[in-house]
N, C-alpha and C positions, 0 to 999 in steps of 0.2 A: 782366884789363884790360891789362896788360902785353902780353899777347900780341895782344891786339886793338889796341892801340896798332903795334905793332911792324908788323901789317898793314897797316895802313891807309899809314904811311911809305913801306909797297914795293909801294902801288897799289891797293889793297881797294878795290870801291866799295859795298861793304853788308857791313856786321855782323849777324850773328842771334845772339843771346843768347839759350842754350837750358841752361836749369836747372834741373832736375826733383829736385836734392837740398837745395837751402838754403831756410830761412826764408822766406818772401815778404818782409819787412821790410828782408834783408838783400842782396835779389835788385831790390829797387827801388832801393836805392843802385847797387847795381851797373850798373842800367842806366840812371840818372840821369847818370851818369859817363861810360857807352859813349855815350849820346845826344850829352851836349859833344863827344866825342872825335870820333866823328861828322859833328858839325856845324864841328867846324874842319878837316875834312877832307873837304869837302863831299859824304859819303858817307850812304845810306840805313842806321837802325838800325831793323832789327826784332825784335822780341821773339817767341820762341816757343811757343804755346800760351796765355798767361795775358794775355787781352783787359783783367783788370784794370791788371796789370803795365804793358800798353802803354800804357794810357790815362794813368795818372798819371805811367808817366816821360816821357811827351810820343812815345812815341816814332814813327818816321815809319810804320809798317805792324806788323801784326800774324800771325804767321804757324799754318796752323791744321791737324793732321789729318783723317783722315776721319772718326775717330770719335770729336773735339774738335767745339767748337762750327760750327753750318755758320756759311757765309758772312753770311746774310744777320742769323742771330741777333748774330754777335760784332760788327757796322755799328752796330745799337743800342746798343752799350756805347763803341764808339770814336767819333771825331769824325769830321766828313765828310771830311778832308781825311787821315787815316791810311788806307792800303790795305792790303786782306787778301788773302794770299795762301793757296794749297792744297796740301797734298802728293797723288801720284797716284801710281797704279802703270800706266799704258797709258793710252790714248786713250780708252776707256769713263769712267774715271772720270773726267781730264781734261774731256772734254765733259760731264759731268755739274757738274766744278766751274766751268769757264768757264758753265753756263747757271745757276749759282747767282750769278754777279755778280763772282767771284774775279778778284783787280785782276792775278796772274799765277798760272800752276801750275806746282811744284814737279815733276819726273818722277822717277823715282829705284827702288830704286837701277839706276843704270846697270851698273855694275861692281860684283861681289862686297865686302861690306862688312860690320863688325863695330858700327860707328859708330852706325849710327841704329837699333841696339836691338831688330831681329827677325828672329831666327834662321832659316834656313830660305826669305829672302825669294831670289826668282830673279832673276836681275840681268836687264836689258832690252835691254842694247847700245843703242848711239847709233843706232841704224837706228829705232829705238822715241822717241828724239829728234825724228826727220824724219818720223814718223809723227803723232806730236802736232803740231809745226811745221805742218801741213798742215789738221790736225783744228779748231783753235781760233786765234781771232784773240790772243788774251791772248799775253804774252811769258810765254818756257819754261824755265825755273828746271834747267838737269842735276842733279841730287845722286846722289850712292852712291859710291865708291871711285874715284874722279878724282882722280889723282894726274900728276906730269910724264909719266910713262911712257905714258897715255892722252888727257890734255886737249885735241892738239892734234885728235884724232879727233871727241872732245865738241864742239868749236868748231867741225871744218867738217860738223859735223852740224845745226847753224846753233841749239847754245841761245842764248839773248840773255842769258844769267846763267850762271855756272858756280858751285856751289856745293862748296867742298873744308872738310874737316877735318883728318882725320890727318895730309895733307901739309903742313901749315902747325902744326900746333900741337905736334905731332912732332918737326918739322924742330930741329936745333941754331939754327939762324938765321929764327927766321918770317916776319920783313921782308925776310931775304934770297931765301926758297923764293915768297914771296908775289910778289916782283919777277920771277922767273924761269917762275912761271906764266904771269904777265899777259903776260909778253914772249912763252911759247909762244903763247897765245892770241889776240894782237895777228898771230903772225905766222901761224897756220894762217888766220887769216880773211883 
């Protein structure tokens, strides 16, 4: 919460709460809290993977893998007004999740990464950004080892979302590294 807090102060404009070790009990408080912090920061909160999660903590979207519930299943559990977003590895699956209904798709990883939990995945490069950009009308999520050193490349690779981890939760200052993101990314575009 702290660190989620600390972002949003130095520009975040979407939180994803992604939890895969605590309670559910104690994973709804959690995101009951992100969602306020969220909403006084007039930033999108979404919840990852757990359509129940979203649903009860209000939250604004729900986000899903490929081998979590599809699109069109996890709409029936949320309300109309929360959007479900996809993860994708290239343009096949992309257009597979954009023709499922997916309110944006996730691409990933762009760059070599430890973060999102599978070993062995082949990074895409931002060229593989401008490939999807081209492929699907839906806005295009970058995620995978986006760091200062690369984002300003992810940016004029034209994602409309840049999604960072390490660099920010990492960093000694999260509200400070999260400022100096947004500001590489304001200026590559």
């Amino acid at each position: 919460i702290e660190i989620a807090e600390a972002t949003l102060r130095g520009g975040a404009s979407v939180i994803q709460l992604r939890d895969k070790t605590r309670d559910k009990g104690e994973v709804l408080q959690i995101a009951r809290t992100l969602r306020a912090l969220c909403d006084a920061h007039d930033a999108l909160f979404i919840v990852n993977d757990d359509a129940d999660i979203a649903l009860l903590s209000d939250a604004h979207g729900l986000h899903v893998g490929q081998t979590d519930l599809p699109v069109g299943e996890a709409r029936r559990v949320l309300t109309p007004e929360q959007i479900v977003g996809r993860s994708n590895n290239g343009v096949e699956e992309s257009l597979h999740s954009a023709g499922q209904g997916a309110d944006y798709v996730a691409v990933g990883a762009v760059y070599s990464t430890t973060t999102m939990g599978k070993s062995g995945r082949t990074s895409l490069g931002p060229d593989m950004i401008r490939q999807v950009k081209q492929a699907v009308s839906a806005p295009v999520v970058a995620i995978g080892g986006i760091n200062a050193d690369n984002i300003a490349e992810v940016a004029r690779a034209g994602a409309d979302c840049i999604c960072v981890v390490s660099a920010v939760t990492y960093a000694d200052d999260p509200g400070r590294s999260t400022a100096e993101l947004v500001e590489i990314i304001e200026s590559a575009r």
